[in-house]
BAFI-432596 format. One record per atom (N, C-alpha, C, O): residue number from 1; residue in three letters; atom name; x, y, z. Coordinates in Angstrom, 2 decimals, always signed. Layout:
[atom NUM,'Ala','CA',[X,Y,Z]]
...
end
This chain:
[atom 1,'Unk','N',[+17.62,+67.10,+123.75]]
[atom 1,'Unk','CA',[+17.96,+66.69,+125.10]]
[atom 1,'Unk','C',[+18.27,+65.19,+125.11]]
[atom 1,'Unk','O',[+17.41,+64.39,+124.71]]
[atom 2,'Unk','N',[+19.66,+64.73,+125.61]]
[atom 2,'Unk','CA',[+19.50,+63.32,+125.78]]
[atom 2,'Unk','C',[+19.26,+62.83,+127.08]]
[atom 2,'Unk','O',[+18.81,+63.39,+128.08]]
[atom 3,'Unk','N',[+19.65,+61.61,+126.86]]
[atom 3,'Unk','CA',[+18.69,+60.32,+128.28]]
[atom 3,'Unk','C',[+19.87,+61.17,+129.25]]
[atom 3,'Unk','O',[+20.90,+61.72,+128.84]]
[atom 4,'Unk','N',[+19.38,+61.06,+130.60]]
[atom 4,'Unk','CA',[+19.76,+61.08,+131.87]]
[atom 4,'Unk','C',[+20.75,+60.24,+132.21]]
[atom 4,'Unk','O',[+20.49,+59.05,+132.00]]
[atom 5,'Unk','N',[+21.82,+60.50,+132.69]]
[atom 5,'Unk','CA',[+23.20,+60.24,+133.26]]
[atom 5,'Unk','C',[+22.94,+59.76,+134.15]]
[atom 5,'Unk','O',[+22.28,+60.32,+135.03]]
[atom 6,'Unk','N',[+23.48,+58.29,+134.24]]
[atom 6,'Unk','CA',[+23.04,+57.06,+136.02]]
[atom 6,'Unk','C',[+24.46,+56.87,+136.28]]
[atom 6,'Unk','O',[+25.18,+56.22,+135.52]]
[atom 7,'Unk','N',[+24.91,+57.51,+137.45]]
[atom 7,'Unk','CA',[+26.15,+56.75,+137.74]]
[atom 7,'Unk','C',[+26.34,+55.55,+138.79]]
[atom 7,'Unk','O',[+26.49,+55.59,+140.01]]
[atom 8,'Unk','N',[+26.28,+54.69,+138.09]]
[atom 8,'Unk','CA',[+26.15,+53.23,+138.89]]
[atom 8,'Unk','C',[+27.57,+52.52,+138.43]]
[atom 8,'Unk','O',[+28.22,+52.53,+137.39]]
[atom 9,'Unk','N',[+27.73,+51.88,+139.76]]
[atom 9,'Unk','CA',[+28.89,+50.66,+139.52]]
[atom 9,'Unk','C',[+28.58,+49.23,+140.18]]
[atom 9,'Unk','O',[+27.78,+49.23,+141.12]]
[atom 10,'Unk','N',[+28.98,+48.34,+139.88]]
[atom 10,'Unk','CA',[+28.68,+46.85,+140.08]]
[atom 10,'Unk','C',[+28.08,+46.15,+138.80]]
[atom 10,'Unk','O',[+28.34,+46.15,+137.60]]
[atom 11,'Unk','N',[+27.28,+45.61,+139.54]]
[atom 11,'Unk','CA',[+26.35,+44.85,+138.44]]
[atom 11,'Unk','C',[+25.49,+45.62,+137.23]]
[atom 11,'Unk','O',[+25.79,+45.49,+136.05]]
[atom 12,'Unk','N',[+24.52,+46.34,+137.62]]
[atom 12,'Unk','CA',[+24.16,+47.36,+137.31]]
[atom 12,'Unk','C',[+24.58,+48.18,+135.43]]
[atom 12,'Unk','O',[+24.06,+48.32,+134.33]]
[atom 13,'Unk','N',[+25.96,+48.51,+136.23]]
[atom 13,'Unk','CA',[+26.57,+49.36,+135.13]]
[atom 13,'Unk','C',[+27.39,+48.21,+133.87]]
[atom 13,'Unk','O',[+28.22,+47.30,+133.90]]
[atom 14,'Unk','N',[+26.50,+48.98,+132.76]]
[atom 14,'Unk','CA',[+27.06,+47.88,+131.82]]
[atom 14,'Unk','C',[+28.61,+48.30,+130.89]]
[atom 14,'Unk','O',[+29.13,+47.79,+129.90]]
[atom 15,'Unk','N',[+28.89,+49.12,+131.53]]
[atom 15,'Unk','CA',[+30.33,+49.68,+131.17]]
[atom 15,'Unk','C',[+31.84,+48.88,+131.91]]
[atom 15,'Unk','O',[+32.99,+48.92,+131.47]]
[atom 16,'Unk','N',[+31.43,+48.33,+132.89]]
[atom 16,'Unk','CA',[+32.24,+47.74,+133.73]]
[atom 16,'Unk','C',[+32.73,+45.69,+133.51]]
[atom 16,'Unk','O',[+32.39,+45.43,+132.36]]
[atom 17,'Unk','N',[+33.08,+44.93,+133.90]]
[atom 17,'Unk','CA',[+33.41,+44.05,+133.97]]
[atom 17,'Unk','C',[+32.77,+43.01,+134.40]]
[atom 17,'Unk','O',[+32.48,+41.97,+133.81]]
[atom 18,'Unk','N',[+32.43,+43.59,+136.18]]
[atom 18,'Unk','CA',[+31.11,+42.69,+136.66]]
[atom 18,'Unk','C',[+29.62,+42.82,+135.84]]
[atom 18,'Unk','O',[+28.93,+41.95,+135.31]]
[atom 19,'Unk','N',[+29.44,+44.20,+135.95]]
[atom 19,'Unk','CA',[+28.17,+44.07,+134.82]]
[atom 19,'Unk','C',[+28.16,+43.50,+133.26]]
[atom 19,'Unk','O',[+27.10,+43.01,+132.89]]
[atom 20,'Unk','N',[+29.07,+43.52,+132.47]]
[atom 20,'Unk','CA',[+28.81,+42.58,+131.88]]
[atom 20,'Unk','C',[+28.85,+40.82,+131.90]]
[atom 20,'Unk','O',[+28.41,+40.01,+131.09]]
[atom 21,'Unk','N',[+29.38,+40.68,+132.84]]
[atom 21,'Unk','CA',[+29.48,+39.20,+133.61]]
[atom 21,'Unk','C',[+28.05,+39.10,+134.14]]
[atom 21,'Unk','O',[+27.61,+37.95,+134.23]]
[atom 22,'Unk','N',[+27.42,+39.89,+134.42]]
[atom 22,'Unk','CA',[+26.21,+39.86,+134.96]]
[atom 22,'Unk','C',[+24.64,+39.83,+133.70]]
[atom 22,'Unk','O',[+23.50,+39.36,+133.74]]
[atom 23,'Unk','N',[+25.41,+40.59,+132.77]]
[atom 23,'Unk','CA',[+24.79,+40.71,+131.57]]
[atom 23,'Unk','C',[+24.88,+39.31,+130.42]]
[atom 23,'Unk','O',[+24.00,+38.98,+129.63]]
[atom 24,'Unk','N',[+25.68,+38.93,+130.55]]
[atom 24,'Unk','CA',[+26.76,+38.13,+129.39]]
[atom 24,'Unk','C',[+26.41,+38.74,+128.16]]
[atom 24,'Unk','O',[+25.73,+38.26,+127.25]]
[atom 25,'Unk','N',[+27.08,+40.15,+128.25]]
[atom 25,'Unk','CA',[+27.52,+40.80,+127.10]]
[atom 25,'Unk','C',[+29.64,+40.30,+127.33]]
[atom 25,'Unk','O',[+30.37,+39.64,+128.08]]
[atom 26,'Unk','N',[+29.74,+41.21,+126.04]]
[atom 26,'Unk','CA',[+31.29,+41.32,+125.82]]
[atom 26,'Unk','C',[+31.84,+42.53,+125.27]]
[atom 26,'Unk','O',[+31.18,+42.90,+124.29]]
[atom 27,'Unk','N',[+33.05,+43.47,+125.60]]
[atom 27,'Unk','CA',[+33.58,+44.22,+124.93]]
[atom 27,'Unk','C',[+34.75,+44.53,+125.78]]
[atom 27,'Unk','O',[+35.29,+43.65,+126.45]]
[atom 28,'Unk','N',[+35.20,+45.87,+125.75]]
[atom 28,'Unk','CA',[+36.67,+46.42,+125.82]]
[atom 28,'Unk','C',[+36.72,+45.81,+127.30]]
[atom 28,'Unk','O',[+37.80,+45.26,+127.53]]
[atom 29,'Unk','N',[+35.96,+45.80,+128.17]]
[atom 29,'Unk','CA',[+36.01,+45.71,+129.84]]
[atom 29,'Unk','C',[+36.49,+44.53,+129.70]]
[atom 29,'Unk','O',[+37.72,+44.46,+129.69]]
[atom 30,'Unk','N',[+35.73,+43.29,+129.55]]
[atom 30,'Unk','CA',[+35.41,+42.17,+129.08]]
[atom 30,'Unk','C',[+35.62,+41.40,+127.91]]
[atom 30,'Unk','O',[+34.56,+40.96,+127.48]]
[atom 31,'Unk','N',[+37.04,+40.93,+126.94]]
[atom 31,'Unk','CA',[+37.14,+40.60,+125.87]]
[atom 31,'Unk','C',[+36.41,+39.02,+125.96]]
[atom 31,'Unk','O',[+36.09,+38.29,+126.91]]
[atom 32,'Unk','N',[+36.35,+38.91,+124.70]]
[atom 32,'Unk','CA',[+35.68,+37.53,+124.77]]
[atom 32,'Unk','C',[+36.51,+36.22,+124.77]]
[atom 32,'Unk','O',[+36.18,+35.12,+125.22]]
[atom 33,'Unk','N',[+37.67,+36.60,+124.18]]
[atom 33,'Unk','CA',[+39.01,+35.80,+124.12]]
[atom 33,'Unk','C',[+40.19,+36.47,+124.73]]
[atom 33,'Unk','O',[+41.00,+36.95,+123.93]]
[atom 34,'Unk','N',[+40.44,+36.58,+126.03]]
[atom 34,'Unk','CA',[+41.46,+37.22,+126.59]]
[atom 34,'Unk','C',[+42.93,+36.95,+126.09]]
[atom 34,'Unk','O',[+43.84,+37.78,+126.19]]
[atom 35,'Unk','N',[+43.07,+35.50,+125.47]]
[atom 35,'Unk','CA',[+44.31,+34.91,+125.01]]
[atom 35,'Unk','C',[+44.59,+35.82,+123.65]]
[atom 35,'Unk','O',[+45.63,+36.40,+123.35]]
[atom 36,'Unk','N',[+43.32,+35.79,+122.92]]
[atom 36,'Unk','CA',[+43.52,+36.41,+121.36]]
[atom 36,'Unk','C',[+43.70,+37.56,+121.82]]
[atom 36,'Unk','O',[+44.24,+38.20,+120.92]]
[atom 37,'Unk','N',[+43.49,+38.44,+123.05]]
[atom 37,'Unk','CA',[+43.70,+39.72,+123.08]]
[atom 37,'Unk','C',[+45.14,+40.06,+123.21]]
[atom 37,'Unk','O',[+45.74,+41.00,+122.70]]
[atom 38,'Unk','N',[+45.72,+38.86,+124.20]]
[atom 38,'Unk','CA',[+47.34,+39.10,+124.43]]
[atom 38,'Unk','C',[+47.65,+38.83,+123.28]]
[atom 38,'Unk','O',[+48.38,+39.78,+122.99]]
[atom 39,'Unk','N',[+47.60,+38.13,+122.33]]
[atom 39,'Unk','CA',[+48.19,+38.11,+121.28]]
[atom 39,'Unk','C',[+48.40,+39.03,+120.40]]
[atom 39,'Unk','O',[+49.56,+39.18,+120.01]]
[atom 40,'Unk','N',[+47.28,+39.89,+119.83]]
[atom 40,'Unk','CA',[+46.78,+40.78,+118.98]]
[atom 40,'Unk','C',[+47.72,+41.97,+119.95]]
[atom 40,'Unk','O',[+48.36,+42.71,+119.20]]
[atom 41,'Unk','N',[+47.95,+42.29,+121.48]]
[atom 41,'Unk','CA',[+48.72,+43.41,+121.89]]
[atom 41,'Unk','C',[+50.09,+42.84,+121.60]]
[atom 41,'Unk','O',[+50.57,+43.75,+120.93]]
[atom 42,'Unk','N',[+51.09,+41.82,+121.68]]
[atom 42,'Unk','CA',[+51.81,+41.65,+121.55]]
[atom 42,'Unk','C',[+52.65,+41.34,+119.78]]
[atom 42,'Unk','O',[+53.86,+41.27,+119.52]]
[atom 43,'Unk','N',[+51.54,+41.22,+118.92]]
[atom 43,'Unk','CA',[+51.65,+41.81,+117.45]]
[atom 43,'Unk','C',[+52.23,+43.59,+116.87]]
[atom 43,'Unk','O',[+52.80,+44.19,+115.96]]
[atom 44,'Unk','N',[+51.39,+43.80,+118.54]]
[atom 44,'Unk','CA',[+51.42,+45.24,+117.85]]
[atom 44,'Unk','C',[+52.79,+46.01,+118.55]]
[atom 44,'Unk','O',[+53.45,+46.92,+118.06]]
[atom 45,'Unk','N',[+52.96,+45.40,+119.72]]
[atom 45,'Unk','CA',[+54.02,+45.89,+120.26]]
[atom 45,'Unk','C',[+55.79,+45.54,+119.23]]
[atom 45,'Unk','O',[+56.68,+46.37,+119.08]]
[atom 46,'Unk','N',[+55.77,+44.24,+118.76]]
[atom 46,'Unk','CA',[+56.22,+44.54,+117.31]]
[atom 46,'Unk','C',[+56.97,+45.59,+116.79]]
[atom 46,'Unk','O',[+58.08,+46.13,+116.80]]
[atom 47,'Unk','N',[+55.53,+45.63,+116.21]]
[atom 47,'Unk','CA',[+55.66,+47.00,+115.03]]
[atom 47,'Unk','C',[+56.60,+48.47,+115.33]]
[atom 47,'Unk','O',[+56.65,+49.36,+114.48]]
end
């Protein structure tokens, strides 16, 4: 059996944008270098 399903949004939910702003985590919501991200998409668009 796994953990229990919370569906939360805002702060709260650490899947989202504000919550990790709220967290100061970083990932897909939230890159840590938004510039290196345009870059790295526009490498690939490229290809």
């Amino acid at each position: 059996m796994g953990e229990p399903e919370l569906f939360l949004m805002g702060k709260g939910d650490y899947r989202t944008r504000r919550g990790k702003i709220y967290q100061g985590s970083f990932g897909k919501s939230r890159p840590k270098d938004p510039a290196k991200r345009k870059k790295k998409a526009a490498k690939a668009a490229k290809r």
